[in-house]
N, C-alpha and C positions, 0 to 999 in steps of 0.2 A: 326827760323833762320836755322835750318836746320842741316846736319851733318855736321861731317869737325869742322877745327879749326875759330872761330869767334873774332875780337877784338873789343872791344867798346872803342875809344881813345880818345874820349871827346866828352858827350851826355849832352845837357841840355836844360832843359824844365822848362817854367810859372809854371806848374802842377806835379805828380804825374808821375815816370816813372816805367813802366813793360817792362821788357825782358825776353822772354821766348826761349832754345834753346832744340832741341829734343838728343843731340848729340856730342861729340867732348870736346874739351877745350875752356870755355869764357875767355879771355883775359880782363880785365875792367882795364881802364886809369880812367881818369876825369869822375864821373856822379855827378850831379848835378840837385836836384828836389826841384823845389820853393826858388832860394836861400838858401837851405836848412831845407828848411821846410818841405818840402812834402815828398812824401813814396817813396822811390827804392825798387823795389822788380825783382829780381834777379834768372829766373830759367834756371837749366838745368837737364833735367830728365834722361837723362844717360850719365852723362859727370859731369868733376870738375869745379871750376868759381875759376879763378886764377887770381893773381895781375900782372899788367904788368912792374912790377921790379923797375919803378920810385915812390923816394920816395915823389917827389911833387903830384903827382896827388894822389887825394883820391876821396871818394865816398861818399856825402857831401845832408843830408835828415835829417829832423827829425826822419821818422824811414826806418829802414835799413833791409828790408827779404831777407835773402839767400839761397837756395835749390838747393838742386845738391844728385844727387844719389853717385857719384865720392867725393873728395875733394871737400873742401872752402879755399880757402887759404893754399891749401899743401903744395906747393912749395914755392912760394914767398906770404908772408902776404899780406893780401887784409889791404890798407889803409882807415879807414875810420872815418868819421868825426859826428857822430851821438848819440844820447843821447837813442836809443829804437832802440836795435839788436834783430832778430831772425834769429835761423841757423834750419836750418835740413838737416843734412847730413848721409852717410853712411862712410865716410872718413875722414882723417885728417882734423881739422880744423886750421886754421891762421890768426887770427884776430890785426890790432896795430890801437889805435884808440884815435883820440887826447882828447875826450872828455870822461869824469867821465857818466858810463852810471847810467838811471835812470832803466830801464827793459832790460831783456838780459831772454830771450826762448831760449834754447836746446834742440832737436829732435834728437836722436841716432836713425838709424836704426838696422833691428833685427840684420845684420849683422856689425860692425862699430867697426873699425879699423883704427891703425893708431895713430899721435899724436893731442892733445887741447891745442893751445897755443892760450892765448887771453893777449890782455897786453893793459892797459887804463891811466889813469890820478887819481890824487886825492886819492894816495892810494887803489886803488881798486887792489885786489890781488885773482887769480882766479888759482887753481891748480885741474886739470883735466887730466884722462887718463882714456884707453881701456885697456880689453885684449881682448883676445878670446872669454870668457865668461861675462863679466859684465863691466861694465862703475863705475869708480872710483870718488866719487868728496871728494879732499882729503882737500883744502881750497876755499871759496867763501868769503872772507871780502872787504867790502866797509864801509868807515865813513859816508857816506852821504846814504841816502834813497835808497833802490836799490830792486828792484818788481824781484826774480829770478825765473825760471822757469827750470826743468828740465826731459826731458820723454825721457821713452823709455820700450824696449819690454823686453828687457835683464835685469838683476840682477843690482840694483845698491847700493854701498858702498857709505857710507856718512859721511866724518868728521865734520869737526869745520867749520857751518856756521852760517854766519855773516851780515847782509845783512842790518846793521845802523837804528837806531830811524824809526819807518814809511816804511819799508820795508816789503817784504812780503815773503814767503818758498813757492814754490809746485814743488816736485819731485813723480813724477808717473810712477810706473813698473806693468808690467804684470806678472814680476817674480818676485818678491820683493823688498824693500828696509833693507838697513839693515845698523846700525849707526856701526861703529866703534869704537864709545867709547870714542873720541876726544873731 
């Protein structure tokens, strides 16, 4: 799509939808794949993918890929409606999401800054921050089954996780991990 600022204000496809932008800020209203079934996947390789401030529209897939070098939802929360998130970002993340996820990937770049707010259903409680130097994950609890993934290149702290009956852990640093004791 190109440089410059882009908006997608209500995309929806039978199948499976890809947007790739090289540039700018993505604006996403309404997307919509398979009734919700199918994949959104969601790039902008130097640029943020931002919500367009209403809180009706959401972004409504079985599974949900975000990538952006920039932010995900920095400014305003990306809305969305899906049970299997991945993010990888260099910047703030913002996720509000009406549904109890079942898998949720994190990708911190080497450089990743900024805040992680993600906020779900079903008690799932997810406490996440940067600094300069390491990616903090201070709570991850969900009561139901929840697959967590979490990478990156930078240093990362780990407290008290939780992740229900049938769930699964994988956190991977190239500079370590390191429990806090939690």
């Amino acid at each position: 799509l190109g440089t410059g600022p882009t908006s997608l204000h209500s995309l929806t496809a039978g199948g499976d939808i890809t947007v790739v932008k090289s540039n700018g800020v993505m604006t996403v209203g309404s997307v919509n794949a398979n009734n919700g079934t199918g994949t959104v996947t969601l790039t902008n390789t130097s640029g943020s993918i931002q919500d367009d401030a209403d809180s009706t529209t959401v972004i409504a897939a079985g599974k949900v890929i975000l990538s952006a070098n920039g932010s995900v939802g920095g400014t305003n929360a990306l809305n969305l409606a899906t049970a299997n998130l991945s993010i990888a970002t260099g910047g703030s993340i913002g996720i509000t999401n009406t549904m109890a996820l079942t898998d949720l990937t994190l990708t911190r770049g080497s450089y990743s800054g900024g805040t992680i707010g993600i906020s779900t259903v079903n008690g799932q409680v997810f406490t996440l921050s940067d600094s300069s130097s390491q990616s903090t994950i201070q709570t991850v609890t969900s009561s139901t089954a929840l697959n967590f993934a979490f990478n990156s290149s930078r240093a990362i702290k780990v407290g008290t996780v939780n992740v229900g009956t049938g769930g699964s852990v994988a956190i991977v640093s190239s500079s370590g991990v390191t429990n806090t004791g939690n």
